[in-house]
N, C-alpha and C positions, 0 to 999 in steps of 0.2 A: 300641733306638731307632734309627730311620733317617735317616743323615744328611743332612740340607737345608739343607747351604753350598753353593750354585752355585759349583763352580771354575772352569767354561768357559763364554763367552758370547758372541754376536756381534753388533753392532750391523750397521745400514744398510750401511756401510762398507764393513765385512768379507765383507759378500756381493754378488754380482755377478746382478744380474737380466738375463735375456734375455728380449728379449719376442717370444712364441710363440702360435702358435692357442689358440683359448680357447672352449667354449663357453656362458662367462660371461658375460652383457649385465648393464648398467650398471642394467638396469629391473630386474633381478632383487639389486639389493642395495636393504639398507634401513640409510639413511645416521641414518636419526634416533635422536636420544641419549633414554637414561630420560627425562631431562627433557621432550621434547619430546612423548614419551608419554606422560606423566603430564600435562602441561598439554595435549594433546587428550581428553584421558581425564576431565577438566573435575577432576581430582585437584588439584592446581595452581593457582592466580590468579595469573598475573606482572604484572596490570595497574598492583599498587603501584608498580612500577618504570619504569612508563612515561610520560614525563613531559611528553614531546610527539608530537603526529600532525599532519601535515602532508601536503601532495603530493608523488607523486615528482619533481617540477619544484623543488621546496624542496629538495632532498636535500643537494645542492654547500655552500649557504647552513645548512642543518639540522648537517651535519659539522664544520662553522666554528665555530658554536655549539658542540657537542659538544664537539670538542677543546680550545676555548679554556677550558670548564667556563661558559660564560657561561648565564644565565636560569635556572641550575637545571636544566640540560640534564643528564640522568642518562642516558635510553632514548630515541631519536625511531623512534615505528613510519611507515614512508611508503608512502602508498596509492598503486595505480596509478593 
């Protein structure tokens, strides 16, 4: 049987990043989770959770809400 206790590890810490040419661009990653795929993928409804939409002009006032847990405030989606 093969042993799979990790003895050695390294966290952020432990390593020292340099930053170097890259011919990485930022449009070339894809930042979206399962989640985000599967509810484009119409697999998904998150609409049960969403409890209010409002404008973006609401938002300052919509997080006030939010945080305070006041109305029932669960999700606020904000339109542009």
């Amino acid at each position: 049987m093969e042993n799979k206790i990790i003895t050695d590890a390294v966290t952020f810490d432990d390593v020292l990043l340099l930053p170097a040419r890259s011919d990485f661009l930022p449009i070339d990653s894809d930042t979206r989770t399962r989640l985000t795929r599967r509810i484009e993928q119409g697999e998904i409804d998150p609409s049960f959770v969403i409890t209010h939409n409002c404008d973006l002009d609401d938002g300052p006032a919509m997080y006030k809400k939010f945080r305070d847990k006041e109305d029932g405030c669960i999700k606020v989606v904000l339109r542009p």
